[in-house]
Backbone as XML, in Angstrom:
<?xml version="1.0"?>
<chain id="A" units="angstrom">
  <residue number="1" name="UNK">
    <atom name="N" x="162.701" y="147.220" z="125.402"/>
    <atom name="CA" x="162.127" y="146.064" z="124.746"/>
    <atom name="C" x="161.931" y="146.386" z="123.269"/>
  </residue>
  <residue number="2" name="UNK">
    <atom name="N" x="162.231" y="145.522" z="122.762"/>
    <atom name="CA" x="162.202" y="145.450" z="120.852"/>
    <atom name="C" x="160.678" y="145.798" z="120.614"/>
  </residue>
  <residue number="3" name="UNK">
    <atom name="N" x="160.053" y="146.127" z="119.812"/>
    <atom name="CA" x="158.755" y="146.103" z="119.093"/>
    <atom name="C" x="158.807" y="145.731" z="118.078"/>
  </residue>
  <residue number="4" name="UNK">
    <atom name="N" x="159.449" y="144.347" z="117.926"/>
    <atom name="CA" x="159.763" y="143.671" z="116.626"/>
    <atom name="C" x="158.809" y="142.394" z="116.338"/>
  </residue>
  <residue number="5" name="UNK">
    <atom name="N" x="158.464" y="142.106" z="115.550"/>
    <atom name="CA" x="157.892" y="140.383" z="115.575"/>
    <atom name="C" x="158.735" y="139.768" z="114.498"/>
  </residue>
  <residue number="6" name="UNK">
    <atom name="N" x="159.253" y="138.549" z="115.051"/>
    <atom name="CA" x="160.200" y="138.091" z="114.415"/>
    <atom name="C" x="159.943" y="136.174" z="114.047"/>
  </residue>
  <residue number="7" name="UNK">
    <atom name="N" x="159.533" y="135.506" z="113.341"/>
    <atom name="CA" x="159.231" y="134.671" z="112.998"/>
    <atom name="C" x="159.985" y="133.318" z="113.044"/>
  </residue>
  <residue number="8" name="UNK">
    <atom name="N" x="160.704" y="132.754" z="113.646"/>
    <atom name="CA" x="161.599" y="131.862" z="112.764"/>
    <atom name="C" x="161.266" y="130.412" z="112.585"/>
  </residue>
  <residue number="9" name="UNK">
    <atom name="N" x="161.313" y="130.075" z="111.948"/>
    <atom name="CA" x="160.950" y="128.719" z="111.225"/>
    <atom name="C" x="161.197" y="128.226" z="109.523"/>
  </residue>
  <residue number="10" name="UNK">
    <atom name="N" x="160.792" y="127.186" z="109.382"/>
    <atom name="CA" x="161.324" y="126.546" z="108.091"/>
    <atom name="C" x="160.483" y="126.679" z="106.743"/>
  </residue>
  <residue number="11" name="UNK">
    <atom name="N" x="160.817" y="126.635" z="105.501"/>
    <atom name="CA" x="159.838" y="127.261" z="104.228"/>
    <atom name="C" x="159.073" y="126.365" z="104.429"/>
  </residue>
  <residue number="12" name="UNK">
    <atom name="N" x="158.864" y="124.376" z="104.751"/>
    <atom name="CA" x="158.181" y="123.648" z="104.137"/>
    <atom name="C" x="157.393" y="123.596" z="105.290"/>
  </residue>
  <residue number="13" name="UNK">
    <atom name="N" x="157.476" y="124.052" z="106.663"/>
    <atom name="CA" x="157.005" y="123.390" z="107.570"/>
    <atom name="C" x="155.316" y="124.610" z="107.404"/>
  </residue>
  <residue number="14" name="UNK">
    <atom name="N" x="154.618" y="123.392" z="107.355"/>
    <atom name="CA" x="152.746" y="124.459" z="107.407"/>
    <atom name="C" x="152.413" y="125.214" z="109.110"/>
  </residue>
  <residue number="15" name="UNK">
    <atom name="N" x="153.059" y="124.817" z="109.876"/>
    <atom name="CA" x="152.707" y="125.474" z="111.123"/>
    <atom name="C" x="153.447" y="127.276" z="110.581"/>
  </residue>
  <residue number="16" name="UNK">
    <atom name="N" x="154.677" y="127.154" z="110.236"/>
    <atom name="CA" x="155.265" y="128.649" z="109.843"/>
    <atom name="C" x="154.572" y="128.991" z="109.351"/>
  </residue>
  <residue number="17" name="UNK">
    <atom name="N" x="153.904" y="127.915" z="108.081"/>
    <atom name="CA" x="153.418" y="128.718" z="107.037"/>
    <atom name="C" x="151.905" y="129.766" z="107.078"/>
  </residue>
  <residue number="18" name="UNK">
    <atom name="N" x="151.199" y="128.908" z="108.266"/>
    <atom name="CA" x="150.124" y="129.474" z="108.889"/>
    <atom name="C" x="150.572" y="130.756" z="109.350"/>
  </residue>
  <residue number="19" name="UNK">
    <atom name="N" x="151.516" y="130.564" z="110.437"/>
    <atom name="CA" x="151.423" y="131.857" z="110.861"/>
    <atom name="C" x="151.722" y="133.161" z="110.245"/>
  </residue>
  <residue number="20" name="UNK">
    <atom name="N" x="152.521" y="133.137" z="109.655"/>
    <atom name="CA" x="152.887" y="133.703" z="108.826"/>
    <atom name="C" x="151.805" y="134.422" z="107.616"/>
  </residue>
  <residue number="21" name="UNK">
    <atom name="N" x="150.863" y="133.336" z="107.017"/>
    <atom name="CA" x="149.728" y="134.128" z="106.047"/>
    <atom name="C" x="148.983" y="135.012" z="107.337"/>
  </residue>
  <residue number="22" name="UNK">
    <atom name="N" x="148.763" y="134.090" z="108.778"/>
    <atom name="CA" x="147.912" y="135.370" z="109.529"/>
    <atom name="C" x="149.027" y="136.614" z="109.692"/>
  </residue>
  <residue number="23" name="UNK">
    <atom name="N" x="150.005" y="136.354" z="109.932"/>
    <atom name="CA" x="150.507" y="138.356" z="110.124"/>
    <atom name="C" x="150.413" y="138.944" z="108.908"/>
  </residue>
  <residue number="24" name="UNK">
    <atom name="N" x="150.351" y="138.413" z="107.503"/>
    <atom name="CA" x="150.468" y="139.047" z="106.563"/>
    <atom name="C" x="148.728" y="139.351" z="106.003"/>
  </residue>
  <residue number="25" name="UNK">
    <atom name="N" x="147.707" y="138.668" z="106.528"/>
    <atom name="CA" x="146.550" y="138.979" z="106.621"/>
    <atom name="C" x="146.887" y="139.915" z="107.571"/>
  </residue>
  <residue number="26" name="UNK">
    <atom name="N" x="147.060" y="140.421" z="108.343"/>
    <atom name="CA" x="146.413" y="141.325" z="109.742"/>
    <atom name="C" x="147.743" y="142.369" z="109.339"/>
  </residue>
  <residue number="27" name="UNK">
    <atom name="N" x="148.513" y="142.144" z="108.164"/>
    <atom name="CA" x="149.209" y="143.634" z="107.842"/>
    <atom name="C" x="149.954" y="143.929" z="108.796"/>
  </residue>
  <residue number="28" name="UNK">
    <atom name="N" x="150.755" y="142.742" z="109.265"/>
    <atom name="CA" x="151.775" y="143.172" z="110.759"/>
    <atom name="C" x="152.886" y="143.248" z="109.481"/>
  </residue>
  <residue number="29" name="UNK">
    <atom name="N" x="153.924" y="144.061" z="110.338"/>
    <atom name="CA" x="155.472" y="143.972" z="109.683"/>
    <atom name="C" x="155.981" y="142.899" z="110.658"/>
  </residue>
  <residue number="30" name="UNK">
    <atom name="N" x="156.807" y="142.048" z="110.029"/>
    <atom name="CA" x="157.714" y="140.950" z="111.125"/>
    <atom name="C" x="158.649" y="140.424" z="109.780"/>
  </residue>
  <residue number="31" name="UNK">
    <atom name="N" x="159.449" y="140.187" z="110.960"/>
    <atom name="CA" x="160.603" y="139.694" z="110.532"/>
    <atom name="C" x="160.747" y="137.816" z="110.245"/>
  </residue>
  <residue number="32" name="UNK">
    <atom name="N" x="160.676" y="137.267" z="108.691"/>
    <atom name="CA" x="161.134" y="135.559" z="108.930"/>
    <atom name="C" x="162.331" y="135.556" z="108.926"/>
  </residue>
  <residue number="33" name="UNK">
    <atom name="N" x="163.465" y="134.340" z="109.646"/>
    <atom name="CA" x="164.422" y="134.040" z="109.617"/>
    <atom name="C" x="163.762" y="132.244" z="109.136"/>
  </residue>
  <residue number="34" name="UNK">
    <atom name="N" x="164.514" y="131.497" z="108.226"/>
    <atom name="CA" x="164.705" y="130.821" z="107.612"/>
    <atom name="C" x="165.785" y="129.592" z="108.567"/>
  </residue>
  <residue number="35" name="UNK">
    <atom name="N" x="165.153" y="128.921" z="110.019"/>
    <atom name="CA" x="166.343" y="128.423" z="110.565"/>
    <atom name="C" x="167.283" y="127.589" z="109.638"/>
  </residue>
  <residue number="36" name="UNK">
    <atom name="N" x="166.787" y="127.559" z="108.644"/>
    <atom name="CA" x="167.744" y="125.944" z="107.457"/>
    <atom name="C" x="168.852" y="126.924" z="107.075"/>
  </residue>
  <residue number="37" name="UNK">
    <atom name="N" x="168.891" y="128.025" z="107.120"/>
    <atom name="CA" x="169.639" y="129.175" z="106.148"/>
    <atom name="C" x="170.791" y="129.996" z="107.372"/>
  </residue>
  <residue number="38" name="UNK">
    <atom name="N" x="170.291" y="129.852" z="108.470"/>
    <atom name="CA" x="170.612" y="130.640" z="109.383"/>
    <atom name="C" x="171.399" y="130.475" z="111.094"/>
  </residue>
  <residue number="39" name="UNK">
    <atom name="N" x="172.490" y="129.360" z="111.420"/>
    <atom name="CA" x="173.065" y="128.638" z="112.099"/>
    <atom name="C" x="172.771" y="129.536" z="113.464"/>
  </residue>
  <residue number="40" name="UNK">
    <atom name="N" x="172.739" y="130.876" z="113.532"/>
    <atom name="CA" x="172.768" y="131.650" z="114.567"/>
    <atom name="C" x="171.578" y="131.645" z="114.784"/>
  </residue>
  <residue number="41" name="UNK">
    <atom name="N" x="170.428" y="131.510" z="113.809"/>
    <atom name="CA" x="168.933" y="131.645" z="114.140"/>
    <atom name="C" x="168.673" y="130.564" z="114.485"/>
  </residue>
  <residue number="42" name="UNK">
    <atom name="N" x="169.244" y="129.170" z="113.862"/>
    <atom name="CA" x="168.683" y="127.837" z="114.551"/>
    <atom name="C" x="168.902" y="127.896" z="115.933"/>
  </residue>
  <residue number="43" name="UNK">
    <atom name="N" x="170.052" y="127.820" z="116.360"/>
    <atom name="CA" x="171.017" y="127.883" z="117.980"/>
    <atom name="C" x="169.647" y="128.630" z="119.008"/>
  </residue>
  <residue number="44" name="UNK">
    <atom name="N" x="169.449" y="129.836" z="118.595"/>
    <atom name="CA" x="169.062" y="130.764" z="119.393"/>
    <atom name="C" x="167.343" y="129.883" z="119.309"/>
  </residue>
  <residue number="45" name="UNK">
    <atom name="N" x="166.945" y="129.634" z="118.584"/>
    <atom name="CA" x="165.665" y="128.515" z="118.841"/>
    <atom name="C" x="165.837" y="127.233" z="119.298"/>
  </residue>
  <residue number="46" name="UNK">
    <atom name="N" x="166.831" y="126.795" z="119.057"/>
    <atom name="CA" x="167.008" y="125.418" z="119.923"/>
    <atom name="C" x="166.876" y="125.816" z="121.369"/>
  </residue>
  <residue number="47" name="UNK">
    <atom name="N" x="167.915" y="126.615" z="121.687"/>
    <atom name="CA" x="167.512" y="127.352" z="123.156"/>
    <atom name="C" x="166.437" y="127.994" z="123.150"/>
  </residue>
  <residue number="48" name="UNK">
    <atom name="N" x="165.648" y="128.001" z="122.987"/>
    <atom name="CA" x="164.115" y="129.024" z="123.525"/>
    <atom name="C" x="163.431" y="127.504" z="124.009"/>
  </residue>
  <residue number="49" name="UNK">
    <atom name="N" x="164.420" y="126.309" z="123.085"/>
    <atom name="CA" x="163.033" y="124.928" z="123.187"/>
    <atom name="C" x="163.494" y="123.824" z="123.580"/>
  </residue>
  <residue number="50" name="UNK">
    <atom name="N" x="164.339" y="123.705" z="124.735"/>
    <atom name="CA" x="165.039" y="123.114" z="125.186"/>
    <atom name="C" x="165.567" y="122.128" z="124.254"/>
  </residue>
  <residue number="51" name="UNK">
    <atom name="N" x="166.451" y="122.583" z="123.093"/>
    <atom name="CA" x="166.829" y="121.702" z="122.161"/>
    <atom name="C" x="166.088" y="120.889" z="121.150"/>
  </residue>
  <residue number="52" name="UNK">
    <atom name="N" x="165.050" y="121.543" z="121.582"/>
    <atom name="CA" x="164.143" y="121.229" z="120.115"/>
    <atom name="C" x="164.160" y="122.041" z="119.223"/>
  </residue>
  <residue number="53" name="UNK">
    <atom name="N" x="163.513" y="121.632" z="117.923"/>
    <atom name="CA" x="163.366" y="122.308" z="117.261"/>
    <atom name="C" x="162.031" y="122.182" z="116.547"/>
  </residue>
  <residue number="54" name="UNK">
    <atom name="N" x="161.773" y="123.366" z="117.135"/>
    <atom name="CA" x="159.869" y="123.693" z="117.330"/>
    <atom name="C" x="159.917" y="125.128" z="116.231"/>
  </residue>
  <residue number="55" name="UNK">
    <atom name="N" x="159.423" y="124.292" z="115.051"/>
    <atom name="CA" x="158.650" y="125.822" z="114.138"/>
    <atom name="C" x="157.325" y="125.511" z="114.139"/>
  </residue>
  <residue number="56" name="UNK">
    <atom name="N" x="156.834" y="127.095" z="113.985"/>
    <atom name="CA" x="157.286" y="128.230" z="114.094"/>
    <atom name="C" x="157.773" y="128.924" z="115.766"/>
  </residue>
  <residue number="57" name="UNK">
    <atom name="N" x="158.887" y="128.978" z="115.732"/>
    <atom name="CA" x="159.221" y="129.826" z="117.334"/>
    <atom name="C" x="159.289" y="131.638" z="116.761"/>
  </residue>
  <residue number="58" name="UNK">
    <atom name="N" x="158.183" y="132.306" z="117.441"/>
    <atom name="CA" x="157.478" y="133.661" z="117.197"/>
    <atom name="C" x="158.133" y="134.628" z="118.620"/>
  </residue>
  <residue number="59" name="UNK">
    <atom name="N" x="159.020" y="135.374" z="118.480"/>
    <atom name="CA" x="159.204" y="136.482" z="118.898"/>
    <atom name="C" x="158.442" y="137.806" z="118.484"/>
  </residue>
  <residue number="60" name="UNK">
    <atom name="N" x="157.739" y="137.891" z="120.009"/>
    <atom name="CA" x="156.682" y="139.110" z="119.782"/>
    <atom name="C" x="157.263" y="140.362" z="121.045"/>
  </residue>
  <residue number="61" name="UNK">
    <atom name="N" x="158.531" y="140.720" z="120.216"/>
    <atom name="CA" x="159.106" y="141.825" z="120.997"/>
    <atom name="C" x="159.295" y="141.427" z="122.365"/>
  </residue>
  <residue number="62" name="UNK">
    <atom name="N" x="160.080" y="140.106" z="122.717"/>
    <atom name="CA" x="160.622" y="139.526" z="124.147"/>
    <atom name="C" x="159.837" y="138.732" z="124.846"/>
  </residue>
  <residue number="63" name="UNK">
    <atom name="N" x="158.498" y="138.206" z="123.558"/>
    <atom name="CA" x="157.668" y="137.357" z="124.442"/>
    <atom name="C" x="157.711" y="136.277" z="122.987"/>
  </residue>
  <residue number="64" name="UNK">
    <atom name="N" x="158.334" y="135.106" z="123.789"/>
    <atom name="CA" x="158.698" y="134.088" z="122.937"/>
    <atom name="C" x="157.490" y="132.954" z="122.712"/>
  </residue>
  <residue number="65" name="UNK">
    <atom name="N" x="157.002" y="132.725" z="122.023"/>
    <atom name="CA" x="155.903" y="131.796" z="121.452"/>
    <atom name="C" x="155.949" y="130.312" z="120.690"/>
  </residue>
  <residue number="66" name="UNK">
    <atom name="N" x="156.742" y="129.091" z="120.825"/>
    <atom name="CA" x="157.012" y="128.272" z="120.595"/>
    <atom name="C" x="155.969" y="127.229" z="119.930"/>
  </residue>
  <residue number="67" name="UNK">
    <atom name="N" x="155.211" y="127.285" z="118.659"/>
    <atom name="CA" x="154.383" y="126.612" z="117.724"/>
    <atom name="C" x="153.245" y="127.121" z="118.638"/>
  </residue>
  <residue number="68" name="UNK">
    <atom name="N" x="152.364" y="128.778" z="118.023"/>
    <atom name="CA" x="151.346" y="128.756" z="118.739"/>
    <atom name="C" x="150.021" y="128.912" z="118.822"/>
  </residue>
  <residue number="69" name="UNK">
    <atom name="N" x="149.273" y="128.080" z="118.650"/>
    <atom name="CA" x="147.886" y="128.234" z="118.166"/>
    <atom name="C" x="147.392" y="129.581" z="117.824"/>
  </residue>
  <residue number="70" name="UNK">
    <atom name="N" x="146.251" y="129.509" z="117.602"/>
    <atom name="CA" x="145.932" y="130.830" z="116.465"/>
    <atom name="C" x="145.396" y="131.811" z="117.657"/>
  </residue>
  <residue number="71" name="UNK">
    <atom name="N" x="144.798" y="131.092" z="118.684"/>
    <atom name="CA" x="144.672" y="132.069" z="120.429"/>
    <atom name="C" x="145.364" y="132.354" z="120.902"/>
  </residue>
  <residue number="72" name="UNK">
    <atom name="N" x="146.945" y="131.572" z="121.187"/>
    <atom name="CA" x="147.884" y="132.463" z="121.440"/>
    <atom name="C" x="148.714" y="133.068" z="121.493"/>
  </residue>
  <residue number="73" name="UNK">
    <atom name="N" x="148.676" y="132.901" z="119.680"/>
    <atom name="CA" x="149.474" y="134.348" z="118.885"/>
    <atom name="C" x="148.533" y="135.534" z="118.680"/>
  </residue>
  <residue number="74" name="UNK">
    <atom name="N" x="147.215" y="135.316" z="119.213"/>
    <atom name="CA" x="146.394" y="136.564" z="119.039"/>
    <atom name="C" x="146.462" y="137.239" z="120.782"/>
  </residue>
  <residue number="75" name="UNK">
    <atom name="N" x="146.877" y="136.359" z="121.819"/>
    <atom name="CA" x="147.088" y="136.684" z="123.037"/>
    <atom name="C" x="148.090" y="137.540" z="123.148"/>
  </residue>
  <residue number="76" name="UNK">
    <atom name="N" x="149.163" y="137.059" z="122.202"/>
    <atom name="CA" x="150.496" y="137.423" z="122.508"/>
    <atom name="C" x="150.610" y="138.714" z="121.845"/>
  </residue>
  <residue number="77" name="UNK">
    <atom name="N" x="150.138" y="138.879" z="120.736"/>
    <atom name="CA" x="149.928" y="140.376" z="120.344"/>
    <atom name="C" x="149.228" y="141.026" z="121.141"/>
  </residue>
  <residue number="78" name="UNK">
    <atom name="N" x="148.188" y="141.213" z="121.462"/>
    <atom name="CA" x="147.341" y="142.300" z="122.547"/>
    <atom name="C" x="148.065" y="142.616" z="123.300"/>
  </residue>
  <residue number="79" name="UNK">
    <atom name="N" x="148.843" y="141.067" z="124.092"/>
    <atom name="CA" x="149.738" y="141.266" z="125.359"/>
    <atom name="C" x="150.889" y="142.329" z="125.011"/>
  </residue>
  <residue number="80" name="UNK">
    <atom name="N" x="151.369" y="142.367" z="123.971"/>
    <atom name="CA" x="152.382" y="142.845" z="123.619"/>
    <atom name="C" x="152.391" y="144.560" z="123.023"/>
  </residue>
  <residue number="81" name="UNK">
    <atom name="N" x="151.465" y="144.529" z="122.544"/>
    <atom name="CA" x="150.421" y="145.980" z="122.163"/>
    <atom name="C" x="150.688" y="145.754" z="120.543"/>
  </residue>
  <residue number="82" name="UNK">
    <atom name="N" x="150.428" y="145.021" z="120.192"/>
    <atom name="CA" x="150.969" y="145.147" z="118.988"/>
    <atom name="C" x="149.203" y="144.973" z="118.048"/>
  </residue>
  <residue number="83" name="UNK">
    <atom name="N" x="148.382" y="144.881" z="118.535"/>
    <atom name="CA" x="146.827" y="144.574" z="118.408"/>
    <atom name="C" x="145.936" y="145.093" z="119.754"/>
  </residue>
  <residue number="84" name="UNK">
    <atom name="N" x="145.050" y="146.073" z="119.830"/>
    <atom name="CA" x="144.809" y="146.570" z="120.728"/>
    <atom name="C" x="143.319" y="146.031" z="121.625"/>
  </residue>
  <residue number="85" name="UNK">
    <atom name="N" x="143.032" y="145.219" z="120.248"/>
    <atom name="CA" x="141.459" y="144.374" z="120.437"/>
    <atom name="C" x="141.676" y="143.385" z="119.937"/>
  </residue>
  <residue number="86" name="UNK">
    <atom name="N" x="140.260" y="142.417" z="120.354"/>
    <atom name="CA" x="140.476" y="140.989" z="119.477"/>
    <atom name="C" x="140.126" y="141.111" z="118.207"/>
  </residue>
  <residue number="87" name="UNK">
    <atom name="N" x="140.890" y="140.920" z="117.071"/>
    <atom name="CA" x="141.294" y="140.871" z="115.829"/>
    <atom name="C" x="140.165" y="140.020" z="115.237"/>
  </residue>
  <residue number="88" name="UNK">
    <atom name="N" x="139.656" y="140.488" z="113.982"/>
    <atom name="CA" x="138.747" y="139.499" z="113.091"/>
    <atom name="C" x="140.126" y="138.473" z="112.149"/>
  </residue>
  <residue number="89" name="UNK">
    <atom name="N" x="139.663" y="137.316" z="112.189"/>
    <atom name="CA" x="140.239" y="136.275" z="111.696"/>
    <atom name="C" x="139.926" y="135.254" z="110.251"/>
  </residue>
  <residue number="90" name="UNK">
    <atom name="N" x="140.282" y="135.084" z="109.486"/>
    <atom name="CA" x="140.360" y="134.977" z="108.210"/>
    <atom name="C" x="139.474" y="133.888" z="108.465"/>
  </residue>
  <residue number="91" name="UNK">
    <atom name="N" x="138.638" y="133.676" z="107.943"/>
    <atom name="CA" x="137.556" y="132.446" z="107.899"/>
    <atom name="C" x="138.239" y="131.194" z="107.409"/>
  </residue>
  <residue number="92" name="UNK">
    <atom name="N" x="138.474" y="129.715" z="107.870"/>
    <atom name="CA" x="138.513" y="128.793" z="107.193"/>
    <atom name="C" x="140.337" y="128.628" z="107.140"/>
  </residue>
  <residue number="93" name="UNK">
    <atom name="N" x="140.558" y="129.360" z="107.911"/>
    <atom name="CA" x="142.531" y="129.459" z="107.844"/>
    <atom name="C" x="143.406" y="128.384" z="108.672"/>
  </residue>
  <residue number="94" name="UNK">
    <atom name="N" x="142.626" y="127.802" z="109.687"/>
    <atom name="CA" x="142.998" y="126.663" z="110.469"/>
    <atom name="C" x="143.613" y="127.733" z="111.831"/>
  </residue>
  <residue number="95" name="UNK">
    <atom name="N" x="143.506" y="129.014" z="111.844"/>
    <atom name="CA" x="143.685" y="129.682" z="113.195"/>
    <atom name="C" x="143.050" y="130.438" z="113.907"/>
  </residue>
  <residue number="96" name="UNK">
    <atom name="N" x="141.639" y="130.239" z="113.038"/>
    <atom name="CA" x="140.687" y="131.073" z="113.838"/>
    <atom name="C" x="140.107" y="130.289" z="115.537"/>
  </residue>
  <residue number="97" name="UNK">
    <atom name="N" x="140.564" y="131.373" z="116.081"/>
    <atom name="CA" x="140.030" y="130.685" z="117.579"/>
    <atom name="C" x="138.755" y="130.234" z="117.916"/>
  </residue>
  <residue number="98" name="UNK">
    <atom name="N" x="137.877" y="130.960" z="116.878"/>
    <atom name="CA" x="136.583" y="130.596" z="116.608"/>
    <atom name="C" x="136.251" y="129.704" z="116.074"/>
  </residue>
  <residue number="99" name="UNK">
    <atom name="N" x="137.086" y="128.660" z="115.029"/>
    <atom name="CA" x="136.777" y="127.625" z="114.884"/>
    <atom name="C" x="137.139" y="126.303" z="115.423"/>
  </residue>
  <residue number="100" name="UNK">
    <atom name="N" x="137.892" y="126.565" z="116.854"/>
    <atom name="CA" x="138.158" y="125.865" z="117.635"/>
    <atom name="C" x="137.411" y="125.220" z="118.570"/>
  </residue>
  <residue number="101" name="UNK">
    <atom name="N" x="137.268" y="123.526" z="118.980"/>
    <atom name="CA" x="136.005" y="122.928" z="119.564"/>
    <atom name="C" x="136.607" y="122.562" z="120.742"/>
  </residue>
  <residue number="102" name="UNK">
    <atom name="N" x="135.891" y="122.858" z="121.971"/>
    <atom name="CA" x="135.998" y="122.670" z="123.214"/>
    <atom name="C" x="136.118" y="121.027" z="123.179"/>
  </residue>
  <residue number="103" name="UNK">
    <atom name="N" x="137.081" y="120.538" z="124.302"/>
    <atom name="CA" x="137.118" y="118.895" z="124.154"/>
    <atom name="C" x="135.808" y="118.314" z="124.631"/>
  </residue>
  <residue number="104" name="UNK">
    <atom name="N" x="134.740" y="117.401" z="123.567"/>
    <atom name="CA" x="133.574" y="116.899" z="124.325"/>
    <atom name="C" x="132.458" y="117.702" z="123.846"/>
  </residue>
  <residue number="105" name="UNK">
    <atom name="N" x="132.776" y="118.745" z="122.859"/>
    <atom name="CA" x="131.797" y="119.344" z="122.359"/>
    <atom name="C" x="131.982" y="119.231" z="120.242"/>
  </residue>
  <residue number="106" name="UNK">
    <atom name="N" x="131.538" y="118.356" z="119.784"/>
    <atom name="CA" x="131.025" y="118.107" z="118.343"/>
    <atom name="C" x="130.314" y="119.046" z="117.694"/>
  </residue>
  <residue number="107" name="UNK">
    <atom name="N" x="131.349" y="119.225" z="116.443"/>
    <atom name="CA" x="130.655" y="120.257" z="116.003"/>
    <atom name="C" x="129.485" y="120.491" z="115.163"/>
  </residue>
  <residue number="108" name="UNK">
    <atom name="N" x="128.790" y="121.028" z="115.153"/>
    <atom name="CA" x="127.143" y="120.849" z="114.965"/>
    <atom name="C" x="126.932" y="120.933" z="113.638"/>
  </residue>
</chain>
């Protein structure tokens, strides 16, 4: 299995762009592919998404992650060993799991 994290998605789209400031906050190495730039990288994400095309699609060393909230790209790292604990999260970034509201619960 790869121990790669590999990113792919588009410059304008803000879901990439999120994820992306969190690995570069949390000092991961990963790889972006640019699907607009990259015909072999689009293909290979259309297939992960049944012909969609879902950015950011996050390869975390053979565990594929298709646009994924800020819980479970922090799942998917632990799962993956690539983070060995739960990670402190950039305050105010739109992926902290902590600032996420249970449905039916308003935030105070």
């Amino acid at each position: 299995m790869s121990r790669q994290i590999t990113v792919y998605g588009v410059d304008q789209c803000e879901d990439t762009q999120q994820t992306r400031q969190y690995l570069d906050g949390m000092r991961m190495k990963y790889h972006y592919v640019n699907v607009e730039n990259d015909e072999t990288a689009r293909q290979w994400l259309l297939d992960q998404n049944d012909g969609k095309q879902k950015t950011p699609t996050v390869d975390l060393g053979g565990l594929v992650l298709s646009v994924p909230s800020g819980a479970e790209l922090e799942a998917g790292l632990r799962r993956q060993g690539f983070v060995s604990r739960r990670v402190d999260w950039p305050a105010g970034d739109g992926m902290n799991p902590d600032d996420l509201q249970a449905p039916g619960n308003p935030a105070s």
